[in-house]
C-alpha positions in Angstrom: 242.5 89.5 140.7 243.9 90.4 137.3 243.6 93.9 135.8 240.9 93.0 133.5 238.8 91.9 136.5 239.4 95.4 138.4 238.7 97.6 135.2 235.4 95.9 135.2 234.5 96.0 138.7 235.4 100.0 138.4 233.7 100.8 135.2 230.7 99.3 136.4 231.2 101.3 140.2 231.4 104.8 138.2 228.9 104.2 136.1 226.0 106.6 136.3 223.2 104.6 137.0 225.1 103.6 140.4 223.9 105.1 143.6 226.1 107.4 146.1 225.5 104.9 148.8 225.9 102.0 146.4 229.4 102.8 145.7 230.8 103.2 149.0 229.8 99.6 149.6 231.1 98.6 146.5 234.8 100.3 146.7 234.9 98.5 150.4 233.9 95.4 148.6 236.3 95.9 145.7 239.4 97.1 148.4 238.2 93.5 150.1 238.4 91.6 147.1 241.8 93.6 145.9 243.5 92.8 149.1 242.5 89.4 149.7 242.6 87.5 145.7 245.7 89.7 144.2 249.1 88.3 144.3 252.3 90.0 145.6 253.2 91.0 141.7 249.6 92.5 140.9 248.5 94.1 144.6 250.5 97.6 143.5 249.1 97.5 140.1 245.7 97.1 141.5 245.7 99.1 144.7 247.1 102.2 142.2 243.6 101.3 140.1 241.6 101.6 142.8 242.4 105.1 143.8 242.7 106.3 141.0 238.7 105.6 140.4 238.1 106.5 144.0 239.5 109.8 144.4 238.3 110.9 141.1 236.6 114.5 141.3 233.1 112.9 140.2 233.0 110.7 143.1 232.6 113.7 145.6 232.7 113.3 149.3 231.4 109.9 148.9 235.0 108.7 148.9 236.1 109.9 152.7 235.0 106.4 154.4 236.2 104.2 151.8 239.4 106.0 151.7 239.5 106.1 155.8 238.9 102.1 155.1 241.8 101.7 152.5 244.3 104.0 155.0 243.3 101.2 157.9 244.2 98.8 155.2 246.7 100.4 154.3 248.7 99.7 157.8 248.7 95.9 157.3 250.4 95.4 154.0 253.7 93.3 154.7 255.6 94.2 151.5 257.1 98.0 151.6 257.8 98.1 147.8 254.1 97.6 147.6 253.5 100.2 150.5 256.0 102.5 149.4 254.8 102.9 145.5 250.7 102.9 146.6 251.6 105.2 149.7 253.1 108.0 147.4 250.3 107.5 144.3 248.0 108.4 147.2 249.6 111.1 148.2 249.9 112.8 144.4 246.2 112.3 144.4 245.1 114.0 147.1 247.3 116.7 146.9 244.8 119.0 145.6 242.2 118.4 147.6 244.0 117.2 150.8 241.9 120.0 153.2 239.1 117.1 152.6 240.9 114.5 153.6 243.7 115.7 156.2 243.2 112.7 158.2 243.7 110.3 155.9 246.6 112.5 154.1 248.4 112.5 157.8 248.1 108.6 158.3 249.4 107.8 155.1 252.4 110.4 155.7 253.2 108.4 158.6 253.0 104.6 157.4 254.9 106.0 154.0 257.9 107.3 156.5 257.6 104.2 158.8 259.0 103.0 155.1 261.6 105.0 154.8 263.1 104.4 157.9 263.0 101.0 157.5 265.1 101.3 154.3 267.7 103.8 156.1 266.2 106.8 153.9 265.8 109.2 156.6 265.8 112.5 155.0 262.5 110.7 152.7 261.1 110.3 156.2 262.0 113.6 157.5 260.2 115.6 153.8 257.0 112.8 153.9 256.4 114.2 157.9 256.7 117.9 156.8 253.8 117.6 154.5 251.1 116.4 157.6 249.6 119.6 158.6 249.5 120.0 162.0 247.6 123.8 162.2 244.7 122.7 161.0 240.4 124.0 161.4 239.3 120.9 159.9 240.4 118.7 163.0 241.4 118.9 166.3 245.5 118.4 167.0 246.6 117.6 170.7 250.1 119.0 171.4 251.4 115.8 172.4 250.7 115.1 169.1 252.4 118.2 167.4 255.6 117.6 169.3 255.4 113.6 168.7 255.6 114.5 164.8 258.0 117.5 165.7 260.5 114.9 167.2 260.4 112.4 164.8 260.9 115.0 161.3 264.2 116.5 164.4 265.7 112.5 164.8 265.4 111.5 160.9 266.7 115.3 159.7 269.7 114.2 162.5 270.0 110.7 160.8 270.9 112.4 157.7 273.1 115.5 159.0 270.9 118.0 158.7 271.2 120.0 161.9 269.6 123.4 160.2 266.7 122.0 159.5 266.6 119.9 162.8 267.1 122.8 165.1 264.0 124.7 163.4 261.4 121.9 164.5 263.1 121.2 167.7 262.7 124.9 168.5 259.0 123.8 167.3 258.8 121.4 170.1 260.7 123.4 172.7 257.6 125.5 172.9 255.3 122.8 174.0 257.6 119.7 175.5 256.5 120.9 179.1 252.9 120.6 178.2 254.1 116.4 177.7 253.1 114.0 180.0 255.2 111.3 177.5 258.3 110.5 179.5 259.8 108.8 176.5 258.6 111.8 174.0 260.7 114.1 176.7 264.4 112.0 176.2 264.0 111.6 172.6 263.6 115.9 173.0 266.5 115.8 175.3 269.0 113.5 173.2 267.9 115.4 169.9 268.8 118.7 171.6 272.0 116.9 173.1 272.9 116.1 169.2 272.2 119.5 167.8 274.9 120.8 170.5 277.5 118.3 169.5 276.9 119.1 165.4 277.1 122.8 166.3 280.3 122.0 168.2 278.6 123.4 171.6 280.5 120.6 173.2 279.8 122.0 176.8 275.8 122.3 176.5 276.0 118.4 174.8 278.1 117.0 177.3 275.1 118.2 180.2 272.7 116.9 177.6 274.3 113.6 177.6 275.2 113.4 180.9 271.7 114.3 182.3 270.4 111.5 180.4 272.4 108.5 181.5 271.3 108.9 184.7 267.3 108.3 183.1 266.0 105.3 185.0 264.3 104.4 181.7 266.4 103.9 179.1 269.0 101.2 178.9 271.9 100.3 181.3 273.8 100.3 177.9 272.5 103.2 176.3 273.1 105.2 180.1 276.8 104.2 179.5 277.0 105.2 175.6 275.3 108.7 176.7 278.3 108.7 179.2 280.5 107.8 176.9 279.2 111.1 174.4 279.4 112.8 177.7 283.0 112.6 178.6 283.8 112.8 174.3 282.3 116.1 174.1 284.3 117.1 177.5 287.4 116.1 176.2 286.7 118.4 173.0 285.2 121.3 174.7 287.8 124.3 175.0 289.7 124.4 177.3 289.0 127.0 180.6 286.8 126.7 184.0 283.9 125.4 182.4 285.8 122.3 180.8 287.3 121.6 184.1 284.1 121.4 185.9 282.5 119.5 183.5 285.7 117.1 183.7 284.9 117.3 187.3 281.5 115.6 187.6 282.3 113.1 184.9 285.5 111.8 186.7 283.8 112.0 190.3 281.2 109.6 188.4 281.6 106.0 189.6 280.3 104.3 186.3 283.1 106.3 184.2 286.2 103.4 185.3 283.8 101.0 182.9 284.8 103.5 179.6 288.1 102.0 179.4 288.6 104.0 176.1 287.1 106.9 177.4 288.5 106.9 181.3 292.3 106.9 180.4 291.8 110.4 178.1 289.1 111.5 180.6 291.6 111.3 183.9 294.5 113.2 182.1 292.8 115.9 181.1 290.7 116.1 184.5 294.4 116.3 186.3 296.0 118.7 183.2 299.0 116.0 182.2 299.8 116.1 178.4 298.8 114.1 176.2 300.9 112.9 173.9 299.9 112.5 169.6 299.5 108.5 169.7 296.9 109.0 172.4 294.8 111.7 170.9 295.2 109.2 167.3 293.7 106.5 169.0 290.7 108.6 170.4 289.9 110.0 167.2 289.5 106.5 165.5 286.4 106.9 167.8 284.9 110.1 166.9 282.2 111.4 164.2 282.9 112.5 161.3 281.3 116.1 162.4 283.5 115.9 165.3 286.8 115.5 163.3 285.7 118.6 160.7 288.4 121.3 160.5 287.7 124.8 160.9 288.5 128.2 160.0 291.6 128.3 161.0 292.3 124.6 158.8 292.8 122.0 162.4 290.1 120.0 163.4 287.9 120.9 166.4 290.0 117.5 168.6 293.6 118.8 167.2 292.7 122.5 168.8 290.7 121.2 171.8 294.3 118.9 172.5 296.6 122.1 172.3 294.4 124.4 174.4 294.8 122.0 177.3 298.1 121.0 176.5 298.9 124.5 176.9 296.6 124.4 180.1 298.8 121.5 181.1 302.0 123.4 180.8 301.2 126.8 182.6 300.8 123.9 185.9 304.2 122.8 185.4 306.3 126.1 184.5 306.4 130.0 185.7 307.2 130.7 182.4 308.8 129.0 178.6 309.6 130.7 175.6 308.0 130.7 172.9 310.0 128.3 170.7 309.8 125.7 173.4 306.2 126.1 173.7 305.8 125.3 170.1 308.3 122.4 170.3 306.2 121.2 173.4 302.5 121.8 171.5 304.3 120.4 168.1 303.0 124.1 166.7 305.4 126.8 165.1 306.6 128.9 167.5 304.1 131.7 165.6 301.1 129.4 166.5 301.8 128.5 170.0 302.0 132.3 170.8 298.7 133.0 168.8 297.0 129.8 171.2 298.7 131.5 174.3 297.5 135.0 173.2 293.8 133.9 172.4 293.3 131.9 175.7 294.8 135.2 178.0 292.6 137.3 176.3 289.6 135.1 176.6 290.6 134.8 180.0 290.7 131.2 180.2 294.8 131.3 181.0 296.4 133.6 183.3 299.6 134.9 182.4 301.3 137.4 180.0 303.2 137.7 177.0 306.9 139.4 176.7 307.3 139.5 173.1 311.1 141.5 173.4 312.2 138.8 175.6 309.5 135.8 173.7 308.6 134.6 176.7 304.8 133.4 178.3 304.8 134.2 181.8 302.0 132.1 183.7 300.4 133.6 186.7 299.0 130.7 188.5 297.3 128.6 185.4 293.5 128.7 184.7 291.8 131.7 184.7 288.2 132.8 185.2 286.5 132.5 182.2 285.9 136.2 181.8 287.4 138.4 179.0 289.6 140.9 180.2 288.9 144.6 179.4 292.0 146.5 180.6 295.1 144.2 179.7 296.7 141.6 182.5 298.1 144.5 185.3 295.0 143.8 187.2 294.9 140.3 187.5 298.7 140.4 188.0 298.2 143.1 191.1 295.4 140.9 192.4 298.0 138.1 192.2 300.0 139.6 194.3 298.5 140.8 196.8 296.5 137.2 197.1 299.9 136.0 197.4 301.0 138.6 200.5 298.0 137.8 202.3 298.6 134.4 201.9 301.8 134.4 203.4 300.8 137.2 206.0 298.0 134.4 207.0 300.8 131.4 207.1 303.2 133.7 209.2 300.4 134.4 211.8 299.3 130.9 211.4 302.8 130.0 212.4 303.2 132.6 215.7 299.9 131.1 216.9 301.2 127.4 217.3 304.4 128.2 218.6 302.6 130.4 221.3 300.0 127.0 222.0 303.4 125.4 222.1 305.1 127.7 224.9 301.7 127.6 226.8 301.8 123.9 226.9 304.6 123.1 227.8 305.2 125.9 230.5 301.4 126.4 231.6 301.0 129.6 234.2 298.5 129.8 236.5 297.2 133.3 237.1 295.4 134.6 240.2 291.5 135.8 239.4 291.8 139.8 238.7 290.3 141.4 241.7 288.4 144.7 241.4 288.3 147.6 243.8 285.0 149.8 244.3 286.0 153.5 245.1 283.1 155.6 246.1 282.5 159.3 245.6 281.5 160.6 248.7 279.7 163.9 247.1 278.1 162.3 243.7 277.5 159.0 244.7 279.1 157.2 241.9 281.7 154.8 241.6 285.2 153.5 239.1 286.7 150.4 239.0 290.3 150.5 239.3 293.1 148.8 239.8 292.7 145.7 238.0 295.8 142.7 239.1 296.9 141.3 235.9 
């Protein structure tokens, strides 16, 4: 149909002598005709026509089922340029007025970002799905519902790096994901929560997050093994202390990591605290995000810091103590910097040792510490130390004495008679002592 044909069919659908009831069979007749006769060039220009004349402010409520009929519609037009240009006239028109036609305003929200994903514009997506109002009077909203919409705004706002505005409608979702009976709606919750961790550099709640969900029965065998995979990477960048090492732990003990080549080899020196040396951490930052690879305050990038905190780790296994300048020679840090990494981790208590700054010398007292800040300097810890290490050797030195006494015994048994017991009575009280035990 050419334009002259739809002005005619309109002018003559809003003219006055036209019934209410006559009109909604005529739009649907019209939308039939517009749909079915207009070419690929002329179906915008048309479909644009038609709502303008159908959402005009004289039509009245009339206009609900034929609009409910061109949203169904709507759905089966193949080409998105025609979609994308009638999906967001639509949406200009019934802004003022869209508490009388939520439902439609909703459904064309979500075929409009179906779109925009298709053309890798997720943060159009993400700003088409905030306008759907989900607290509504006018219609009843189930909360699987809420949190389907919730997710999907949280994955597109991720798409496009924006984890502030993510985390808000996740924490939207958080609220009612255990009212979900959607086992799929619950890992895309999971993974987007995963990702917010890994863009806020929480590197030890992502790496549970990812590692939780390649065991899902559901997903993938690949997509288990590239949640793995984001599982040992955040490990690896996570700082360095008891946490770290247990999360090493579980992902080392896990017989599917040998099949991350890349990842295993980084994975299984920092799970048994060797160094690693700068060509190996270059060739696993070739695989990281760009997020990942950001620098912070202090101007080195989250994997540069993550490497020197367990390179330092590394080297309070193999020495009682270094100096400072060979620290920094050993890190590849200034001498300044290796003592300010050393300082930070004590205090923290994610390193055990102390600091002689006359002599410039890191003492380490027996490697990884507890994780807990310390409140009172290192004298305790160093006390506990050693009297961990008396006992110890008081327990080995007993230990000792007790074989070579099951030694002597075998090998020259003795045989002692049964200890016999004598009964004295007193003649006057009537009572009785035992005495003179044989040993």
């Amino acid at each position: 149909m050419n334009s002259a044909d739809i002005s005619a069919a309109i002018a003559a659908l809003e003219s006055p002598s036209t019934t209410q009831a006559s009109k909604s069979s005529g739009y649907n007749q019209l939308l039939t005709n517009i749909l079915a006769n207009s070419t690929a060039s002329q179906l915008s220009t048309n479909l644009i026509a038609f709502l303008n004349s159908l959402l005009r402010d004289t039509i009245g409520l009339a206009s609900r089922p034929v609009l409910a009929s061109f949203v169904a519609h709507f759905n089966s037009i193949r080409e998105n340029a025609v979609k994308k240009a009638t999906g967001e006239h639509a949406l200009s028109l019934l802004a003022p007025q869209v508490v009388s036609f939520e439902e439609q305003d909703s459904k064309i929200r979500e075929c409009l970002a179906d779109v925009y994903e298709a053309e890798n514009d997720n943060y159009a997506a993400a700003k088409v799905l905030q306008g759907i109002q989900l607290e509504s009077s006018q219609r009843m909203i189930s909360d699987d519902a809420k949190v389907k919409i919730w997710i999907r705004i949280t994955r597109n706002l991720l798409e496009d790096d924006n984890t502030t505005e993510a985390e808000i409608y996740l924490n939207r979702a958080k609220n009612l994901i255990y009212k979900c009976e959607d086992l799929e709606l619950k890992l895309h919750f999971q993974l987007s929560q995963a990702r917010i961790f890994d863009a806020r550099r929480k590197f030890l709640e992502a790496c549970h997050g990812y590692h939780m969900l390649s065991f899902s029965p559901v997903i993938a065998e690949e997509e288990r093994l590239q949640s793995l995979s984001s599982a040992i990477t955040c490990a690896v960048l996570a700082p360095a202390g008891p946490q770290r090492s247990r999360a090493l732990a579980r992902l080392y003990k896990d017989d599917r990591s040998p099949q991350l080549e890349a990842d295993f080899s980084i994975l299984e020196k920092m799970y048994f605290d060797r160094l690693l040396s700068p060509s190996e951490v270059d060739k696993f930052a070739e695989r990281l995000s760009p997020h990942q690879l950001a620098k912070t305050a202090d101007g080195s990038t989250v994997l540069a810091k993550a490497v020197v905190e367990h390179n330092l780790l590394g080297a309070s296994r193999l020495y009682n103590n270094i100096g400072v300048e060979e620290l920094g020679v050993l890190l590849g840090l200034p001498s300044e910097k290796a003592e300010e990494y050393a300082a930070r981790m004590i205090e923290q208590g994610r390193l055990v040792g102390r600091i002689d700054q006359i002599d410039k010398l890191i003492l380490f007292d027996g490697g990884e510490g507890t994780g807990e800040k310390t409140s009172s300097g290192q004298a305790d810890r160093v006390v506990g130390r050693e009297v961990r290490k008396w006992d110890s050797n008081v327990q080995g030195l007993a230990e000792e004495v007790e074989k070579v006494t099951t030694l002597l015994q075998n090998q020259y048994p003795v045989s002692l008679p049964p200890p016999t017991v004598k009964l004295l009575y007193a003649n006057t009280h009537k009572e009785f002592v035992i005495a003179n035990l044989v040993h």
